[in-house]
N, C-alpha and C positions, 0 to 999 in steps of 0.2 A: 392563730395568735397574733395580736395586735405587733407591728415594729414598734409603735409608739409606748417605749417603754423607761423606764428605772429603776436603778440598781447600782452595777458594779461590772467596768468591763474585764481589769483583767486584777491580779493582786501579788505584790511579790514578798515573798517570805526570804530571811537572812541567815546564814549563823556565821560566827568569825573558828580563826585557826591561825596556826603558826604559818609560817609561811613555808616552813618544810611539808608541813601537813597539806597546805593548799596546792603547793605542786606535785604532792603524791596524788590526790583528787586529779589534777588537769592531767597527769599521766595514765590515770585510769581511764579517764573519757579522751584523749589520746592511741592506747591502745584498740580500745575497743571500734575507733572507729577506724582504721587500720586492718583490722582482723574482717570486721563485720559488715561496715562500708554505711551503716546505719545510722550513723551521726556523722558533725560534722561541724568544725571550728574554726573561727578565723582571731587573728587579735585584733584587737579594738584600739586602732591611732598610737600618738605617741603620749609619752609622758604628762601628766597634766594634773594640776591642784584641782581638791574638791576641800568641804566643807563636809567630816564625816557624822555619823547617827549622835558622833556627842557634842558635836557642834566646834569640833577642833580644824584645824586647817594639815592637810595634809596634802601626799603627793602620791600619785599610782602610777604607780612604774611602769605596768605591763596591765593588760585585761582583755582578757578571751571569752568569746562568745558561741556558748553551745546548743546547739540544734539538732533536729532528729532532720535527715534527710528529704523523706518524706515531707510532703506538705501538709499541714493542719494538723498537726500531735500536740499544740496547746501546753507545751511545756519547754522552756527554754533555760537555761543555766548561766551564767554571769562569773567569773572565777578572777576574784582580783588580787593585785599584789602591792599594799600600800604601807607606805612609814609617815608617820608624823613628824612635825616638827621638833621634837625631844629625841628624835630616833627610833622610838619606838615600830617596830615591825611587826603588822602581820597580813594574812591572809582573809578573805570573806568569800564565801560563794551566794551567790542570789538566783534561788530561782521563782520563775515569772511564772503565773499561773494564767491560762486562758480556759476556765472553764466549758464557756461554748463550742471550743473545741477538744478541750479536751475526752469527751464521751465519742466521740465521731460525728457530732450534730454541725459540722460544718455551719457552724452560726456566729456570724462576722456583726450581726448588725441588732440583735435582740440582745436586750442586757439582761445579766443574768442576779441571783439572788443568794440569800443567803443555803436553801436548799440545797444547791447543788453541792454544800462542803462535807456533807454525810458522805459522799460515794468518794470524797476525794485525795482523803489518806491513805487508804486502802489502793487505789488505781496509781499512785506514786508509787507507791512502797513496791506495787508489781513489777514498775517499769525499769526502779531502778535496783532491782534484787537480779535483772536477766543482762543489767552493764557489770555488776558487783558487789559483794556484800559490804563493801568499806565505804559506800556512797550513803551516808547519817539518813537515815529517813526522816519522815515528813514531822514527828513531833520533836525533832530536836532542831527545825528553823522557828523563828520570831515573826511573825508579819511587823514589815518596814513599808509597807507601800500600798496605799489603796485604790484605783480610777475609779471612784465612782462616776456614774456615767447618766444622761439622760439620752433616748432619742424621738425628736422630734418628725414624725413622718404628716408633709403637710398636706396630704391627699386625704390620711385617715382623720388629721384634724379641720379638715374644709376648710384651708386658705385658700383665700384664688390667688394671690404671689405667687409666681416661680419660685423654686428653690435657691437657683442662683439670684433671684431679686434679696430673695429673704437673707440669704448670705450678706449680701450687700448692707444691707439695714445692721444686722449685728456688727459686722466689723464698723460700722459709725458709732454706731451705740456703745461698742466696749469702753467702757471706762478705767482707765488703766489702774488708777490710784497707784499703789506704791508698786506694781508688776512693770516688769521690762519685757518688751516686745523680743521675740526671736525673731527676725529676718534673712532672707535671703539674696544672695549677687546671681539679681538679675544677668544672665546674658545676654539679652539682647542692650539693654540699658546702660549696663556697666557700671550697678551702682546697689546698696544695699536697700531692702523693700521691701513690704509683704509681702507672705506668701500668698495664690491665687487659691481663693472659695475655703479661706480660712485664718484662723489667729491665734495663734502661740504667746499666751504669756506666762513669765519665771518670776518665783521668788525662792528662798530655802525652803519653806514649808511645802508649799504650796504652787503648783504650775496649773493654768488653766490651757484648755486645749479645743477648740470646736473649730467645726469642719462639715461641708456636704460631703455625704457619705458616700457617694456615685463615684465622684473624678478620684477621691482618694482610694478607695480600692480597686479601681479600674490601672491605676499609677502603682498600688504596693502590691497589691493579691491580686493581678488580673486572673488566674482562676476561679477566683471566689465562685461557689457555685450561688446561681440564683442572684446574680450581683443587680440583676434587672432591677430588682427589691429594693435598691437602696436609692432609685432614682430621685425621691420627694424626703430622702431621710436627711436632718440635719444632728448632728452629735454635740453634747456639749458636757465636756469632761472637768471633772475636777481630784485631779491627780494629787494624794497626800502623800506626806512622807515628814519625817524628823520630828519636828516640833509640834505640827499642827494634829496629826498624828496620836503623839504621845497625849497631846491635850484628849483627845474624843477618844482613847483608851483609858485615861485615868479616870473620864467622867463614867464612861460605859459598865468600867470594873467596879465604880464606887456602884453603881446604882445593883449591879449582880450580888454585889455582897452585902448590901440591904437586903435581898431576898435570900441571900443560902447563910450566912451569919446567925446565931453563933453555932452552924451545925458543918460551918465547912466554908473554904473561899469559894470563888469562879475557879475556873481551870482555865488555861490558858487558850482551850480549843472552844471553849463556852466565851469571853471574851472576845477571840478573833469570830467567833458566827455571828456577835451582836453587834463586831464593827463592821460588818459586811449584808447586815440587816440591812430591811428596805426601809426599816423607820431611821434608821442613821443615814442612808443613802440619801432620803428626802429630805432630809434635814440640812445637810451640806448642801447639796444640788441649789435648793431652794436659795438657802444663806447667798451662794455664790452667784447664783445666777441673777439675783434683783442689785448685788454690789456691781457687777460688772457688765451685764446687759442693761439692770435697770428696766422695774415693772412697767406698766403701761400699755395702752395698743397703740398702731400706729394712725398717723393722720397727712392729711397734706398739711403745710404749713397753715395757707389760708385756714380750713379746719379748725388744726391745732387751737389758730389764733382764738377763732371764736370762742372757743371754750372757756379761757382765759378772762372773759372779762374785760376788765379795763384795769388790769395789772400789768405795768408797765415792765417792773422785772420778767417776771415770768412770758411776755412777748418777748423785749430786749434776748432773751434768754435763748425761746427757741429760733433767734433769727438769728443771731451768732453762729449757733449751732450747722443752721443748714447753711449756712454762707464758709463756715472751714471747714461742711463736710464731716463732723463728728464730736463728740464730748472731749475725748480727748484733747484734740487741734486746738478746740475752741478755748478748753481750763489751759494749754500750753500759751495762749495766743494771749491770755489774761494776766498767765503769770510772769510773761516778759512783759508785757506792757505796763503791769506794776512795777515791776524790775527796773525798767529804766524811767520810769515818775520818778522812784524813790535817787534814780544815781542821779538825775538833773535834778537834784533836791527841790523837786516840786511836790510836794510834802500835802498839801490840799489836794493835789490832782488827783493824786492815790489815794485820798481817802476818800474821795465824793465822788469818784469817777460812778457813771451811771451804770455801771456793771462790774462788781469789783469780784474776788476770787468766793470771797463771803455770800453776795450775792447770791452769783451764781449757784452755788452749792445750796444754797433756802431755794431757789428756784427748781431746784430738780428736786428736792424734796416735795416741796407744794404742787409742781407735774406728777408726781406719784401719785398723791393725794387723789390729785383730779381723774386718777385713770389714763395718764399721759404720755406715752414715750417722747422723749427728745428729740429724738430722731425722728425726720419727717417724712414723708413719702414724694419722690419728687414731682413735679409738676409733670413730666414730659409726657413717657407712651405707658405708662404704669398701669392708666386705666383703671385704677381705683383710690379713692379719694381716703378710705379708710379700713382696717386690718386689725384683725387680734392679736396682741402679742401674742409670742409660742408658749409661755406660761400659764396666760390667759387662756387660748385656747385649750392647751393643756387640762386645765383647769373644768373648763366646760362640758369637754368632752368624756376624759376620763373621772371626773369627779372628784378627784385630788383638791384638797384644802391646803392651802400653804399657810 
């Protein structure tokens, strides 16, 4: 079986409750792990505002996190305790589904598909009839949360880039647009930063999440069996939830009840297998991946340039680029430099300046066009002058149409 795959890595299902009712549940998997020694909970931080499934502002008081002792059981539990701003109180439990593990296939790094949901209300319903029969089984949660997932394995797609080069390349390339960066306090630095051979970016809807797949399970699951496997893998997630979500279920349902209408809806288990489809998986993956890495292959600058013509933008453009080191830097580095034309009310300079924020943004359009990533490959020990992007290759390899 190919690593080079897409789909869906893990997916979590919700349901709410009183908050009596939600502590009788954390009592239950409380006892049992007590008695049995088979799970096993810790609570999760302090007090802290969220933004919940209806888009209200809230507070969660407490939140406990449940696990089977064992390693690789693929199923985890979430048990919260939250009040709104009106006072309203109550209780949610969420749990997380990791199918590749869930079967015993000890599979950390192949994504999985819509198939494997047939086997997997039945393997719930087992696990949690032997903690108690008061733990709701698997069709009275909602899916709130999807990772779709790609992974990029750059041995099976014939990059010659090292993996950790290829890292490098995307975190230039991310483009943030309206996403805020997660980072981390450096210690040795003593200063907030990215994280190493990876990038975390938050919205309400939407987080994106890619990573070489090696150091990160070497760091969180050093047992992974087979971890060897993940050494050329690169991941790149796009984790839904709330809004964005509810958008690609409304569309998914609308299209199911064009087909079962007027002899019946979707059901809710027909809906959730078509948002965990590979043709929805490829659809987002795809959507997200050209917004934020941006299609194209790569090149060295010199390269790039040639290609380009005698279009002064789209040169100005990608020399910007390699000179702050990334899209991002570069549109940040534009938009203060607009910022302060306009507060020294120099009112011509912002509007003529030879690369303005407008510019820019047609320039990495018409680099698309071209077949172009931004992002250049640097001059130094690289040793190659030119690269397929991982979509690209993607593309070539697997035969995927975007």
């Amino acid at each position: 079986m190919l690593r080079t795959s897409i789909g869906f890595h893990t997916f979590m299902m919700s349901i709410l409750f009183s908050w009596v009712q939600a502590k009788e549940l954390l009592d239950i998997f409380k006892d049992y792990s007590k008695t049995t020694g088979k799970i096993k909970y810790r609570g999760l931080g302090k007090e802290r505002t969220i933004t919940n499934h209806c888009g209200a502002t809230c507070i969660v008081y407490s939140q406990y996190e449940i696990k089977f002792t064992e390693w690789g059981k693929g199923i985890m539990w979430i048990i919260s305790f939250i009040e709104t701003k009106k006072g309203f109180k109550y209780g949610k439990i969420d749990v997380i589904f990791n199918p590749g593990l869930l079967f015993g296939g000890n599979n950390f790094i192949i994504a999985n598909d819509e198939t494997c949901l047939d086997k997997i209300p039945a393997k719930y319903n087992s696990i949690i009839k032997e903690i108690s029969d008061d733990i709701p089984p698997f069709s009275s949660y909602k899916l709130t949360r999807v990772d779709y997932c790609i992974n990029f394995d750059l041995k099976e797609l014939r990059l010659l880039i090292p993996t950790k080069r290829m890292m490098e390349l995307l975190e230039r390339a991310n483009d943030w647009g309206h996403f805020k960066e997660r980072l981390v306090y450096g210690k040795k630095s003593h200063r907030w930063e990215s994280e190493e051979n990876c990038f975390y970016l938050t919205t309400k809807p939407v987080n994106i999440n890619s990573y070489w797949k090696y150091p990160h399970l070497k760091k969180c699951y050093p047992d992974t069996p087979n971890i060897e496997d993940s050494k050329d893998v690169i991941r790149f997630e796009v984790q839904c939830k709330g809004s964005k979500l509810a958008d690609l279920r409304k569309a998914e349902e609308s299209l199911l009840n064009q087909k079962y209408l007027p002899t019946r809806r979707a059901s809710e288990f027909e809906i959730m297998k078509q948002l965990l489809s590979k043709t929805v998986s490829e659809r987002v993956i795809f959507d997200y991946f050209d917004k934020v890495i941006r299609p194209g292959n790569y090149y060295t600058l010199e390269t790039a340039i040639s290609k380009c013509g005698s279009c002064e933008v789209l040169i100005d453009t990608l020399k910007l680029i390699a000179k702050k080191r990334g899209i991002h830097k570069a549109k940040r580095f534009l938009t203060e430099e607009h910022k302060q034309a306009l507060e020294s009310m120099d009112i011509e300079a912002a509007h003529t300046a030879t690369l303005s924020i407008d510019k820019f943004s047609y320039a990495l359009r018409e680099l698309a066009k071209l077949g172009i990533n931004p992002v250049c490959i640097p001059r130094d020990d690289w040793e190659v002058s030119s690269e397929l992007g991982l979509m690209e290759a993607y593309e070539l390899v697997i035969g995927a149409v975007r």
